[in-house]
N, C-alpha and C positions, 0 to 999 in steps of 0.2 A: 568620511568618518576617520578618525586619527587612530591611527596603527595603536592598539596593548599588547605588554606582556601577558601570551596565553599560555597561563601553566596550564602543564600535564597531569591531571587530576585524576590519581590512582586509587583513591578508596570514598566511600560515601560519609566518613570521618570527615577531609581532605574538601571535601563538596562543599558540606557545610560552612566552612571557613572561606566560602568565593564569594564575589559583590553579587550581589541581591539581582541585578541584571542579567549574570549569569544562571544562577539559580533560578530563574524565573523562565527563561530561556528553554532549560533544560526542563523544568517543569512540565512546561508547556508541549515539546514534544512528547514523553510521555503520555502526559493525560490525552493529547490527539490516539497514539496508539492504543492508548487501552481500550478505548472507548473506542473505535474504528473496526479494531480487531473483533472486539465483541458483536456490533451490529453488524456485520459482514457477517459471521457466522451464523449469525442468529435470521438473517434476512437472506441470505442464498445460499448459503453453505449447507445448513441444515435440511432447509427445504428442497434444493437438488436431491436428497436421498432420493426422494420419491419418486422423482425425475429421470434418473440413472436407466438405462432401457432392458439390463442384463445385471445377474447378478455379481459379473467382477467390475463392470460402473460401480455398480451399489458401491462396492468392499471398499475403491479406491475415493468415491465420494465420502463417504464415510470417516476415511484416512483425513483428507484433506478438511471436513468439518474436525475434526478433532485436534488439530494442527493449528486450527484457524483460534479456536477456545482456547487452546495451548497455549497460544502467544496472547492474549488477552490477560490469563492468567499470570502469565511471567512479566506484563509490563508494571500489572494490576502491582501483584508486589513490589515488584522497582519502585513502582507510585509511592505506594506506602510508606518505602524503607526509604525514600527521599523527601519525607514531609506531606507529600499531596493528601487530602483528605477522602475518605475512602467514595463519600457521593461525586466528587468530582472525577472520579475513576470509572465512573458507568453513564450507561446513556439515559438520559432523565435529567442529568446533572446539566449543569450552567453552561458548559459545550455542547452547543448539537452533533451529531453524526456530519458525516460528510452529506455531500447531494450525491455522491455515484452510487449510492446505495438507497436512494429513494426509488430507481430504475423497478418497474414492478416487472419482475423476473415471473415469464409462466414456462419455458420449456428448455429441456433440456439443451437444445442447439446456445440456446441463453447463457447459460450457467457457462459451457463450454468459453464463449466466447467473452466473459467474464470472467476468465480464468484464462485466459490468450491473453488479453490485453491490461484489465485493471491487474492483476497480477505481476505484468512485466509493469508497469507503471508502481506498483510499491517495491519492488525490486531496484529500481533507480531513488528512490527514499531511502529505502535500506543501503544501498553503497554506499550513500554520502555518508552516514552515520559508521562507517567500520573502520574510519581515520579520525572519529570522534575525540577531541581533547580529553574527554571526560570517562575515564577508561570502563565501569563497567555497563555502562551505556555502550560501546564501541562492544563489548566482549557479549552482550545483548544482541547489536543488531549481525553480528557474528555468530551465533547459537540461531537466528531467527534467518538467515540468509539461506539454508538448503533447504528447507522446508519452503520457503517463497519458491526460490526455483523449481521445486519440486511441483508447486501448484500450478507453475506458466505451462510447464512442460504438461502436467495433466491436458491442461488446457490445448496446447501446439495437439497434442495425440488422440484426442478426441476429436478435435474439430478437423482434422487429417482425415480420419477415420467418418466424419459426416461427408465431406465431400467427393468423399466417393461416387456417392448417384446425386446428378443433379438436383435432387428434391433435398437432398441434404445440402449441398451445394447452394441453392436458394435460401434455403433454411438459415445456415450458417451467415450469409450475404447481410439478409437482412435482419439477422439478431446485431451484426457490425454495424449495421448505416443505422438502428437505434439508441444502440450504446456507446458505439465513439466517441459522440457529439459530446458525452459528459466527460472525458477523461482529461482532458488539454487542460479545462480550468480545476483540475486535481491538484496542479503544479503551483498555483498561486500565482500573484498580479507581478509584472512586471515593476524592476525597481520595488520591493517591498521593504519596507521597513524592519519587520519580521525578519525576513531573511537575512538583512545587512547583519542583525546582529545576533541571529547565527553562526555567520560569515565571520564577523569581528570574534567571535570566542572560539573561532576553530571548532565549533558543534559541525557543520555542516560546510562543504567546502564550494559548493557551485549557487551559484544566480537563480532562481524562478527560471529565465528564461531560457536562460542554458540548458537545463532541465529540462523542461518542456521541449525545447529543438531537439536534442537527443531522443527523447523518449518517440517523437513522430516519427526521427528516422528509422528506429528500431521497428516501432510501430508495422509504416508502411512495408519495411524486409521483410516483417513476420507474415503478413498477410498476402503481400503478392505469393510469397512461398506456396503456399496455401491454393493459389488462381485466384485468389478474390482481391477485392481494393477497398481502400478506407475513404467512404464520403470527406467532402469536403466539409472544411469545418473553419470557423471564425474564435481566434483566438482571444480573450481578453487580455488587452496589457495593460 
């Protein structure tokens, strides 16, 4: 792909006036997050209240549903104030939800370890985005970045906290050898097209695949941390 000039695109005035490629681009990220952010909350976040076994789980599940909404809503607007139409901003519309969120979530050990892992997996989403060309997309995933870490960390301290007694310990084990499997192809196909030109407009600065190597190795540190290990797993390229 032949090297552009990527301007530094400081206001959503400034947006409007970039090639249609780029605009489309950016788009598209968005309406992934609005729409992601919303079915995530709506499909685990919410339903963990229940889940929660004490009531300061509850208070801090609760936190992290609200957090979850929080950034649906803030991309939701972004959506809007950049042209996307408001059906395309929700789930129902012409993008489906992701598949990590088809996982049918029943217990708490679940949720925890859905909040270890998919959690530090949108946290490596969110870096690439905080050197964003496109400034308040970048100042976006900047407002959106302590609240994600806030939710891995939920996640690292609760599931701590299970494997204490082995039965937690199990618990926790095989809510990971069920849910892992889906998080690798979160990252997207090797060599993407998509991604190139992301890559080309300075949206987003690393490979699918880079991404993905990263995030396994974090992955596995998180987990052995923990005494547990993460199933093997076959990647798509």
């Amino acid at each position: 792909m032949s090297e552009v000039a990527v301007p530094e695109v400081r206001t959503v005035d400034e947006f409007a006036a970039q090639p249609e490629e780029y605009k489309t681009a950016i788009r598209k990220l968005v309406r992934s997050h609005a729409i992601n952010e919303l079915y995530g909350a709506q499909v685990f976040d919410e339903p963990a209240i229940a889940l929660a076994p004490t009531p300061y789980a509850k208070w801090l599940t609760c936190r992290v549903a609200m957090e979850e909404y929080g950034h649906h809503v803030r991309f939701k607007e972004f959506g809007l104030e950049i042209g996307i139409p408001e059906e395309e901003l929700m789930p129902g519309g012409p993008k489906r939800p992701l598949s990590i969120f088809e996982f049918p979530m029943k217990s708490w050990a679940e949720f925890c370890v859905i909040k270890l892992l998919a959690d530090l997996a949108e946290i490596l989403q969110v870096e690439d985005l905080l050197h964003c060309s496109f400034h308040p997309l970048r100042n976006l995933a900047r407002a959106t970045m302590p609240e994600e870490r806030f939710h891995a960390d939920f996640g690292k301290q609760f599931s701590a906290e299970l494997v204490r007694t082995e039965e937690g310990k199990a618990a926790v084990q095989a809510a990971i050898d069920a849910y892992f499997p889906r998080l690798p192809p979160f990252f997207g196909r090797d060599n993407s097209p998509n991604n190139a030109i992301f890559r080309k407009w300075r949206i987003k600065l690393r490979k699918n695949e880079e991404m993905r190597a990263d995030y396994l190795r974090r992955a596995q540190a998180l987990v052995e941390e923990l005494g547990l290990r993460l199933p093997e797993v076959t990647t798509v390229h």
